[in-house]
C-alpha positions as CSV (number, residue, x, y, z in Angstrom):
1,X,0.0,0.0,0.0
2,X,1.5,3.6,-0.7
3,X,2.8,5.4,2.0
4,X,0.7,8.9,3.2
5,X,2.3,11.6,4.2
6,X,1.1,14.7,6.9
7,X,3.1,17.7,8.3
8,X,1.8,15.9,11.7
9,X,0.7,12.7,12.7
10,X,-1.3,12.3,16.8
11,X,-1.2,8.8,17.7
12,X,-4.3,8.2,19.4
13,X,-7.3,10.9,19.3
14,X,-7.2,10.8,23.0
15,X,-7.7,13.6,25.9
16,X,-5.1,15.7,25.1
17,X,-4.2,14.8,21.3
18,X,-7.0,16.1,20.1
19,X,-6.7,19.1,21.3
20,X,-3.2,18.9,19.6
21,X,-4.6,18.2,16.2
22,X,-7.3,21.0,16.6
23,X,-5.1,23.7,17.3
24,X,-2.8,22.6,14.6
25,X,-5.0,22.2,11.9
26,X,-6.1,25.4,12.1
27,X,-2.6,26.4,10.0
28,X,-4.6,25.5,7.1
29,X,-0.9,25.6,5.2
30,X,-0.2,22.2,7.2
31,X,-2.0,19.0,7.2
32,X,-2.4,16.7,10.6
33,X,-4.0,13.0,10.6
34,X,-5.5,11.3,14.1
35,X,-5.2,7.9,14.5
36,X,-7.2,6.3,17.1
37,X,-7.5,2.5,17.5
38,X,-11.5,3.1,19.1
39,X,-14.7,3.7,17.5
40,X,-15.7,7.5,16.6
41,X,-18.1,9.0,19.5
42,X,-19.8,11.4,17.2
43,X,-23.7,10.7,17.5
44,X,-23.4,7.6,20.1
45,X,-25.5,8.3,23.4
46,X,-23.9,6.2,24.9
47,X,-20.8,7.9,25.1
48,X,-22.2,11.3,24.9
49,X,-24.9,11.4,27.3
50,X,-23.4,11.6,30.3
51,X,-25.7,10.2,32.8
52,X,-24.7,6.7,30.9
53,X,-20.8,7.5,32.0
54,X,-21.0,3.9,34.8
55,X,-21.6,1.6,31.4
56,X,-19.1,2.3,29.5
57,X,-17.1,0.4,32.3
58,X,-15.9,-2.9,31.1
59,X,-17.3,-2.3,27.9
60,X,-16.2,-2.4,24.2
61,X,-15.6,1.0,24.4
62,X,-12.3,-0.1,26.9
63,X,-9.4,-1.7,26.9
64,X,-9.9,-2.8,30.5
65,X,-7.2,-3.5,31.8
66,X,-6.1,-6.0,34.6
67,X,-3.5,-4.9,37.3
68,X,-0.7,-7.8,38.2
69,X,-1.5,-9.3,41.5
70,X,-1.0,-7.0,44.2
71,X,1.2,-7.5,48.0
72,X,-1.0,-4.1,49.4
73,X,-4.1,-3.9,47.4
74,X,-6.8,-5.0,45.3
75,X,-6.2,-7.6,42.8
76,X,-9.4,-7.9,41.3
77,X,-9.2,-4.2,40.3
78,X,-9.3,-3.3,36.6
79,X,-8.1,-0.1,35.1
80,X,-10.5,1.4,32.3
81,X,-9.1,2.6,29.6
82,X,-11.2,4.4,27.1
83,X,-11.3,2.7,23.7
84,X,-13.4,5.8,21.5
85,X,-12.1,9.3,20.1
86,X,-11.9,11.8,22.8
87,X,-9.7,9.1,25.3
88,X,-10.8,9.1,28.6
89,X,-12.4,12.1,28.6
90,X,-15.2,10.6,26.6
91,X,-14.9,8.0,29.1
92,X,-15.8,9.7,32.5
93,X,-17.5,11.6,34.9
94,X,-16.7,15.0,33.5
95,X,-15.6,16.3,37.0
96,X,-13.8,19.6,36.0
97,X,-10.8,21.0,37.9
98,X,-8.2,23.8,37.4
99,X,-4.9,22.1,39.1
100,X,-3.9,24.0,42.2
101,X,-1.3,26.2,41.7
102,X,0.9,24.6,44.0
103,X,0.8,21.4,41.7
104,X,2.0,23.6,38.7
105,X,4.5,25.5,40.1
106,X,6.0,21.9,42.1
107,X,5.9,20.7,38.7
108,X,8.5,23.7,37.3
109,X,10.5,23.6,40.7
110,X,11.2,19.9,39.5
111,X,13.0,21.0,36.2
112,X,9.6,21.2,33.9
113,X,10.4,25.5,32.6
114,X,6.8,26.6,32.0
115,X,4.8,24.9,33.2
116,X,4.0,26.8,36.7
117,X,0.6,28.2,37.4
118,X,1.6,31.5,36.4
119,X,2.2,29.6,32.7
120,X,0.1,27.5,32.6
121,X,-3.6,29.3,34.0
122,X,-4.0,31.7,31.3
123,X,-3.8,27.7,29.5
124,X,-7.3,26.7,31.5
125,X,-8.8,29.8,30.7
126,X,-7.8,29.8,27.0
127,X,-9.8,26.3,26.7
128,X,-13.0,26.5,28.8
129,X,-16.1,28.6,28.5
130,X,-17.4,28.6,32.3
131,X,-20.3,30.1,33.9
132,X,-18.6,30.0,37.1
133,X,-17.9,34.5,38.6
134,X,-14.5,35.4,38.5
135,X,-12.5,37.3,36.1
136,X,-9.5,34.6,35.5
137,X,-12.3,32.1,33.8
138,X,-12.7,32.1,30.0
139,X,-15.8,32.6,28.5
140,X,-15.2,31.7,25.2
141,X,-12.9,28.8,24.9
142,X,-14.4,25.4,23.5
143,X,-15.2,23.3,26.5
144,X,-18.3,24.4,28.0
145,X,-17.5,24.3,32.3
146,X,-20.8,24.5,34.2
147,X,-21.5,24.4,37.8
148,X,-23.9,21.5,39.2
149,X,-27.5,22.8,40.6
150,X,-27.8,20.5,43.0
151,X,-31.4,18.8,43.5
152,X,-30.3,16.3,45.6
153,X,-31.8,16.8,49.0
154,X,-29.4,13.6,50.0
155,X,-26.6,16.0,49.1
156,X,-27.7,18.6,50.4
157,X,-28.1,17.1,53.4
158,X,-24.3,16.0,53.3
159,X,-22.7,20.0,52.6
160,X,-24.9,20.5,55.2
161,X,-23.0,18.0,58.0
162,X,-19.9,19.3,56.5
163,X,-19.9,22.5,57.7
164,X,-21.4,21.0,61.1
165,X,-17.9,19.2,61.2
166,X,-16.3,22.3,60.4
167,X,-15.8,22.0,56.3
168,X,-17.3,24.5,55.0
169,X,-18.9,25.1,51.8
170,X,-16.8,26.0,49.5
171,X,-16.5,27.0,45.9
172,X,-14.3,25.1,43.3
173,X,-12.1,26.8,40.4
174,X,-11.9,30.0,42.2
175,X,-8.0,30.3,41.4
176,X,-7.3,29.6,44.9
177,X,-6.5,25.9,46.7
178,X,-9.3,24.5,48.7
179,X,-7.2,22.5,51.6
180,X,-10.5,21.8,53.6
181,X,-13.9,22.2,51.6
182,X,-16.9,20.8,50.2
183,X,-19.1,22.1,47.2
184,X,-21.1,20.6,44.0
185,X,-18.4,20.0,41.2
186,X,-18.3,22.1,38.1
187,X,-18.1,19.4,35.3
188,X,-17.5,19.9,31.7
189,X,-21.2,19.4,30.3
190,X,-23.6,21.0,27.9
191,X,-27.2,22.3,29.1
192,X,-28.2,19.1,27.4
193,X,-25.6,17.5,29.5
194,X,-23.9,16.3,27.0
195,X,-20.2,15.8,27.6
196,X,-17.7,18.2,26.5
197,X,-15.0,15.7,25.6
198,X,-12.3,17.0,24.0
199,X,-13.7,14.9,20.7
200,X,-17.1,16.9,21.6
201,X,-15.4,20.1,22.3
202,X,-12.6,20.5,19.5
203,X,-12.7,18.2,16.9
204,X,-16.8,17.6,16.1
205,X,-16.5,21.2,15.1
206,X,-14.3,21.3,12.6
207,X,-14.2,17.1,11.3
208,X,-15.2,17.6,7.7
209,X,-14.7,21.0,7.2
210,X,-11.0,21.2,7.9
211,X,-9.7,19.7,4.3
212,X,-6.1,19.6,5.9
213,X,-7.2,17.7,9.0
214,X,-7.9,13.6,8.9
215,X,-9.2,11.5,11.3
216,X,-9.0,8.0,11.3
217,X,-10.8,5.4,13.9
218,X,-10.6,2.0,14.3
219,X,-7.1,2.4,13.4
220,X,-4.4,0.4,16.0
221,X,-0.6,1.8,16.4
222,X,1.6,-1.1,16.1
223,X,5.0,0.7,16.3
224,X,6.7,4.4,15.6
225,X,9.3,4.5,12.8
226,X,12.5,5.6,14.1
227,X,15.0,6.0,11.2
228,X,18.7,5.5,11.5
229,X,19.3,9.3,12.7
230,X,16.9,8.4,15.6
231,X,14.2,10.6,14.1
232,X,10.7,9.4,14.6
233,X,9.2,9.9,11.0
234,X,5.4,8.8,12.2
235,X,4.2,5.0,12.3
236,X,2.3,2.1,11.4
237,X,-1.2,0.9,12.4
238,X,-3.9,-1.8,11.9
239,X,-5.8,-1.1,9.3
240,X,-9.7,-1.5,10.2
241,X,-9.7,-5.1,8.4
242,X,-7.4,-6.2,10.7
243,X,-5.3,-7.7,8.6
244,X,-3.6,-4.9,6.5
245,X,-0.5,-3.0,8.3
246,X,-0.3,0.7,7.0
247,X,2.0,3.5,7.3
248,X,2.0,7.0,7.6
249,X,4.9,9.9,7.7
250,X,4.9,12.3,9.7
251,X,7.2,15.6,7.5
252,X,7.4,17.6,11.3
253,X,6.7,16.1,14.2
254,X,4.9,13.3,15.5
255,X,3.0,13.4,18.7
256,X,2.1,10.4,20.9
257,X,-1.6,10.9,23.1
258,X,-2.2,7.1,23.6
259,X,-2.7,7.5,27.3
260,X,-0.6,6.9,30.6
261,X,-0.5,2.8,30.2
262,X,-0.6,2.7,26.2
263,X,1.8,5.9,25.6
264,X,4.7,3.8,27.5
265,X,3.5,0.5,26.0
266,X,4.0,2.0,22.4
267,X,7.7,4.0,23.0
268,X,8.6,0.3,24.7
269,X,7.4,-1.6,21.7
270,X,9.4,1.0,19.0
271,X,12.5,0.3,21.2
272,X,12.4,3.3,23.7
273,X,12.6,2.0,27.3
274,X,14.4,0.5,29.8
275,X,16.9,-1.7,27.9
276,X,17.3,-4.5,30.2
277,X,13.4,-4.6,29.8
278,X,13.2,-4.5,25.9
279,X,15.6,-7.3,25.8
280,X,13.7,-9.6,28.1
281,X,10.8,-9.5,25.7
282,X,12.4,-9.1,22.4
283,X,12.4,-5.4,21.2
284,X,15.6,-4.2,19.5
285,X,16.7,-1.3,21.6
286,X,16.8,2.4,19.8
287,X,17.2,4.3,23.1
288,X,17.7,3.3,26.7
289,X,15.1,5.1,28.7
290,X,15.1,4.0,32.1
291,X,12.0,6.2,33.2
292,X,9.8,4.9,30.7
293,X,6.5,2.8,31.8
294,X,7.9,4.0,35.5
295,X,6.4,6.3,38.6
296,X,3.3,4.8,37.4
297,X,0.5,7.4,40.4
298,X,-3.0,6.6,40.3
299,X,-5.4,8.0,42.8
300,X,-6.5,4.9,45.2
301,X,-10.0,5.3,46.0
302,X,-12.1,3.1,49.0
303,X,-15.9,3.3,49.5
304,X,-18.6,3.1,52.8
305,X,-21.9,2.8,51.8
306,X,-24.8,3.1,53.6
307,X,-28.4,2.3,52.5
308,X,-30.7,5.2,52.5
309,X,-33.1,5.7,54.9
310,X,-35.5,7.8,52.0
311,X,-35.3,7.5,48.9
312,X,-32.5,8.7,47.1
313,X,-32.7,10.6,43.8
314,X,-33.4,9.0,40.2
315,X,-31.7,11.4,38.0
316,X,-28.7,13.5,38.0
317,X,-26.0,14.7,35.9
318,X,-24.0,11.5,36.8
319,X,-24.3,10.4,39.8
320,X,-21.2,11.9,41.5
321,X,-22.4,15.3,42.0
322,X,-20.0,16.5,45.3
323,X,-16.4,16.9,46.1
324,X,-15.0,17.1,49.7
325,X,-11.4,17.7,50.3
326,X,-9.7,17.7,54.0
327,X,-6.1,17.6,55.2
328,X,-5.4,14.7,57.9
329,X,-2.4,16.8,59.4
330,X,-1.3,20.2,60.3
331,X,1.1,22.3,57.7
332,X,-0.5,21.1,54.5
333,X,-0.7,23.3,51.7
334,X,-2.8,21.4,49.1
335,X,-5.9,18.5,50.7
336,X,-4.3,15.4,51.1
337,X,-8.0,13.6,51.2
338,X,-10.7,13.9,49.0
339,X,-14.3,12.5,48.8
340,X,-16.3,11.9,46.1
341,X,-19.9,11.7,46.9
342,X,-22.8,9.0,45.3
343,X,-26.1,9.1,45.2
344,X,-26.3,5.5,44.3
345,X,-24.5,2.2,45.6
346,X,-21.1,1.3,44.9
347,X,-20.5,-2.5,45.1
348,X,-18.1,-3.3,42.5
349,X,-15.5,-4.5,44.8
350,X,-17.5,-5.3,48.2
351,X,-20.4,-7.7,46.8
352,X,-17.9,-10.1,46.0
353,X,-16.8,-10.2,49.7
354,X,-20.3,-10.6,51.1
355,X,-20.9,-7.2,52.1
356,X,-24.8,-6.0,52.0
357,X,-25.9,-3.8,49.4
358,X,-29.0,-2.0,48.4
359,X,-30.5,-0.3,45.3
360,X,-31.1,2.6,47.6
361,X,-28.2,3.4,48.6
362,X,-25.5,6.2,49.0
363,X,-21.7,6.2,49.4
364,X,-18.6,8.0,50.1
365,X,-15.1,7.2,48.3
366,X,-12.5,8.2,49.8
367,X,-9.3,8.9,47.7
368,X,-6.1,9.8,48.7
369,X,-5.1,13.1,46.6
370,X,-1.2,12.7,46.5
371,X,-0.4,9.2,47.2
372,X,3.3,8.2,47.5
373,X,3.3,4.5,46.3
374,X,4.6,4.0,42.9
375,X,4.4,1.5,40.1
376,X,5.4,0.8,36.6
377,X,3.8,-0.5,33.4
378,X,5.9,-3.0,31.9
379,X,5.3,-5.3,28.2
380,X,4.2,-8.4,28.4
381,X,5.1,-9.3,24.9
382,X,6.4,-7.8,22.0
383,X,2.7,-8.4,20.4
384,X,1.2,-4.9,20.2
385,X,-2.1,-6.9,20.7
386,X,-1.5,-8.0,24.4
387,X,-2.2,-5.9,27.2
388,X,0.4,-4.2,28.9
389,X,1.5,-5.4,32.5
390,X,0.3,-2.9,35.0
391,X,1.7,-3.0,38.6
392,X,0.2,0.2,40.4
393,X,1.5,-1.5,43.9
394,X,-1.4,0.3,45.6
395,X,-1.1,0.8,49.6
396,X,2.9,0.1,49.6
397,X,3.7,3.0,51.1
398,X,2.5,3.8,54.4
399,X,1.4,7.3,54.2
400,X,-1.4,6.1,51.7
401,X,-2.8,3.4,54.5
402,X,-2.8,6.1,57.0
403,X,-4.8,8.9,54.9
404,X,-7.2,6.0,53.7
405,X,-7.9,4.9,57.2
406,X,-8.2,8.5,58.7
407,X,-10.9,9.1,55.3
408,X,-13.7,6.0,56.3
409,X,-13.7,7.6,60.0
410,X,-13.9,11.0,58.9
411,X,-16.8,9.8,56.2
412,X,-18.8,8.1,59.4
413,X,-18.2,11.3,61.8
414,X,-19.4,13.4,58.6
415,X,-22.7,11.4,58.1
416,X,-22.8,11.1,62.0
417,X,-23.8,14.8,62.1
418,X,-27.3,15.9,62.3
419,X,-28.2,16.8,59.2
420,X,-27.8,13.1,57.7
421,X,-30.0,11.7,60.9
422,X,-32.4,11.2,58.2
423,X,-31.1,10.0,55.7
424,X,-28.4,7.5,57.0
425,X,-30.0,4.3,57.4
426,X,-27.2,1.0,58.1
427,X,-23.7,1.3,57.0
428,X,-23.9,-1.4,54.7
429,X,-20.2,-1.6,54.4
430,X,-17.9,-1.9,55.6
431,X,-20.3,-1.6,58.2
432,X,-20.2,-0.7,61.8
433,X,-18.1,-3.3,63.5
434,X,-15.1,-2.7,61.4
435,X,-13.5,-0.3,63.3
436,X,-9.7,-0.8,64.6
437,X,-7.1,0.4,62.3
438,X,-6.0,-3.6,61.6
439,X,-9.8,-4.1,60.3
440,X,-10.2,-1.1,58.2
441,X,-7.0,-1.7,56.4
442,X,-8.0,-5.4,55.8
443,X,-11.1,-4.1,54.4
444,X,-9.1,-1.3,52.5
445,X,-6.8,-3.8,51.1
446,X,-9.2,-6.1,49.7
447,X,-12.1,-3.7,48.3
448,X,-10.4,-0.8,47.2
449,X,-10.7,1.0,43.7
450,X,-8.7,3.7,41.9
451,X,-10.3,7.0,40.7
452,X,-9.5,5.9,37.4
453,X,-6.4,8.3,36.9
454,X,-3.1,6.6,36.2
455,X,-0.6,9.3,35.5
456,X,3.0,10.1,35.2
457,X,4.5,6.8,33.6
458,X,6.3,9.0,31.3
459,X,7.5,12.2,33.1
460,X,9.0,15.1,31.5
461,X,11.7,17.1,33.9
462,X,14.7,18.7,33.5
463,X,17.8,17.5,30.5
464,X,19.4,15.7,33.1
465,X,17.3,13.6,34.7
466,X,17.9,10.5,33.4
467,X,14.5,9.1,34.9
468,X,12.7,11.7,32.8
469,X,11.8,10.6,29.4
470,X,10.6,14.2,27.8
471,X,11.9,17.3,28.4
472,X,10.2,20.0,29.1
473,X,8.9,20.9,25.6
474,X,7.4,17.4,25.8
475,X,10.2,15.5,23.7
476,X,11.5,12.4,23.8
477,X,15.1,12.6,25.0
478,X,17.2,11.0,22.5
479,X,14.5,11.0,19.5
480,X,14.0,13.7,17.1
481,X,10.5,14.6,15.5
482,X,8.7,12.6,18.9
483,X,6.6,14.3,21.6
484,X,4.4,12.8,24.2
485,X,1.0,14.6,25.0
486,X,-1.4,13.1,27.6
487,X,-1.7,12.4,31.4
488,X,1.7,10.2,31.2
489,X,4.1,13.3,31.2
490,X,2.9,14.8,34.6
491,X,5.7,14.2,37.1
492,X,3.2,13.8,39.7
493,X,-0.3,13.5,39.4
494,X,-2.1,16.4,40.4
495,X,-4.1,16.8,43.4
496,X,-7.7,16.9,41.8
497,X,-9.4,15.1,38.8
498,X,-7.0,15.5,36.3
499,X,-8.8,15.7,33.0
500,X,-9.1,19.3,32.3
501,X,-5.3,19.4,32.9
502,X,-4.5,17.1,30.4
503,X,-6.7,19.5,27.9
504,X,-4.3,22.2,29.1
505,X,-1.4,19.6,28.5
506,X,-2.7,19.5,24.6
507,X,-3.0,22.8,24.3
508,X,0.5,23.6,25.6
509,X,2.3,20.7,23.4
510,X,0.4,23.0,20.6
511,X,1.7,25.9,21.5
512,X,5.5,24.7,21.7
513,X,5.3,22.4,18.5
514,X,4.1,25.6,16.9
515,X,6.7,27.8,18.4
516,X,9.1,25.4,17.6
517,X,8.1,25.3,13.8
518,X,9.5,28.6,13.3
């Protein structure tokens, strides 16, 4: 088949590289092609409405991915992965944060020039259009931020007893940190609640009316082509027969968005990695890169449920409508605990132990915001078409046990207060005689989740930091023509939801691959 050729070529149409290919094809002298191995989202409820967000778990729209048997934690635990255009962000709850500054500028303290708050803000406002007062918000960027009207009278029962127990009520995105706080989210939805993916948000738009911007689904990277100056000049992929291997060139630059288990997975399989690693499985080593598929963050995530004592609510915007955030010691500077409330039951890793549940029930997740155990993502073969070995080694560090532990008894003290008395019926797990710190981390261990937000696994940081794959302009050390564009280059994962960051990740990598152009 005849080779194509585009100025640039986004592997994987996912959070952030869409936003990458929007911003560039708007040079209509270059020409940029997406390829992304899922299905197109464009007219599919069910990956637009978000109310539907809790099916596309497990479904065909993700990779679903298994973690490798853990010492700490959870071993039943999968990792979704969206498998559609838009990446994960066509794949969740739409929870929309600005990073807190203090993330931003830790990040440029740690050798990443540019990218401190006072860089990367005007960034957020640049891409959102929020109805949220304050004169830092944009009003006109494409991704439509709104502010939750709750009609929950469950939740706002729960703000309620949070400011009985001394967390107040507090305002999100303001442009200042919340350490100890509890509001309704903002979340990046239409009116219509529709999500504002960045599929939704920056490429529906302009897909067929951009003649110098393609985008391909259903489309699989196998590898990148490296040539023998160790420039990347773009890649191959599985044509959607699934039997036909195809190429395209990238003439510029080529920028990987495949996510932060299937960016590593795809520099390891082209020969970028740690080369004790490659050899073990096969790959021909192009450039030893130690930090690759390493520093694998996640946020760990645990749940107590109770059933309701009225009944709860039977619509919403999706079911997770309330953020609390709380710091378990003195000094802090950024929440080092964060809840996520639900108005509906939350049994995917408790019914399987025998813990009670109930269709009318509500929960509290705790999640610990800036968790120190670290893990990698490793090959398993040197077929593109097996999963990736993921090893998040949840709970191995021992401040992550203690801040989980201190969140279940600050959720019962919370929903102890008086304004729950009402609406908290039995705590259905892990329910009221689990109680001593030996118990609760038993029940911890074995029915934890994750927040769904692996991060980090390819971090960018300053030239010499050997464990840093990318600099700070997002390239791949050693490879010309290669940057990496989605939640994988964070050196640490920020403290909140992270998906609006990895939009302002995309539109950053734009801006410097532009700059950068000349």
């Amino acid at each position: 088949m005849p080779t194509e050729e585009f100025d640039y070529v986004i592997v994987g149409g996912g959070t952030a590289g869409n936003v990458v290919a929007a911003r560039l094809s708007e040079d209509p002298s270059v020409t940029v092609c997406v390829l992304e191995a899922g299905p197109s989202d464009v007219g599919d409820d069910n990956v637009l409405r978000l109310d539907r967000w809790m099916a596309l778990l497990e479904s065909g729209y993700d990779w679903d991915y298994p973690v490798e048997p853990q010492e700490n934690g959870n071993s039943f635990m999968r990792h979704a992965r969206a498998r559609v255009l838009g990446g994960c962000s066509s794949h969740n709850s739409c929870i929309a944060f600005w990073a807190p500054a203090e993330d931003l500028d830790g990040w440029e303290a740690a050798g990443c020039t540019g990218w401190g708050a006072r860089d990367t803000f005007p960034l957020y406002r640049r891409l959102e259009s929020n109805d949220a007062p304050g004169d830092h918000h944009g009003r006109s960027g494409p991704v439509t931020l709104r502010t939750i009207k709750g009609a929950d009278p469950c939740g706002t029962a729960l703000l309620a007893a949070c400011a009985e127990h001394g967390i107040p009520t507090t305002p999100f995105n303001t442009g200042r940190t919340v350490l100890r706080g509890a509001n309704w989210f903002q979340i990046n939805s239409d009116e219509n609640n529709t999500r504002q993916s960045s599929s939704v948000a920056y490429l529906h738009p302009v897909m067929g009316k951009r003649p110098n911007l393609t985008v391909r689904t259903g489309v699989r990277a196998e590898r990148l082509l490296i040539d023998e100056d160790r420039r990347c000049t773009g890649a191959t992929y599985l044509d959607p027969d699934l039997i036909h291997t195809r190429t395209v060139r990238a003439r510029r630059e080529t920028v990987v968005s495949c996510g932060s288990i299937d960016t590593p997975k795809l520099l390891m399989l082209s020969g970028i990695g740690p080369a004790e690693h490659l050899r073990e499985v096969g790959v021909d080593v192009v450039v030893h890169s130690p930090g690759v598929g390493e520093n694998l963050q996640d946020h760990p995530e645990g749940v107590i449920m109770w059933e309701a004592a009225r009944p709860m609510v039977t619509t919403s915007n999706q079911w997770w409508e309330i953020g609390i955030f709380a710091d378990t010691e003195p000094g802090l500077d950024r929440p080092d605990l964060m809840f996520h409330y639900g108005s509906v039951p939350f049994d995917l890793n408790t019914a399987r132990y025998g813990y009670p549940t109930s269709e009318n029930a509500f929960c509290l997740t705790p999640n610990v915001t800036r968790a120190r155990s670290r893990g990698t993502v490793r090959l398993r073969t040197r077929d593109f078409r097996d999963k990736p070995r993921v090893d998040p080694r949840y709970f191995t560090h021992e401040h992550d046990v203690r801040v989980m532990t201190h969140g279940l008894r600050l959720a019962r003290e919370i929903v102890s207060r008086a304004p729950m008395a009402e609406w908290a019926g039995a705590e259905l797990a892990p329910g009221p005689d689990v109680r001593t710190d030996d118990e609760l981390l038993d029940y911890i261990r074995t029915t934890h989740n994750t927040v769904y937000h692996p991060s980090c696994t390819v971090k960018m940081g300053a030239a010499d930091d050997a464990m840093a794959p990318l600099d700070a302009r997002l390239r791949v050390k050693g490879i010309a023509g290669l940057r990496v564009a989605d939640g994988s280059v964070m050196p640490e994962l920020v403290t909140v939801n992270p998906c609006i960051t990895t939009m302002m990740i995309g539109e950053k990598c734009a801006d410097m691959v532009r700059e950068d152009a000349g």
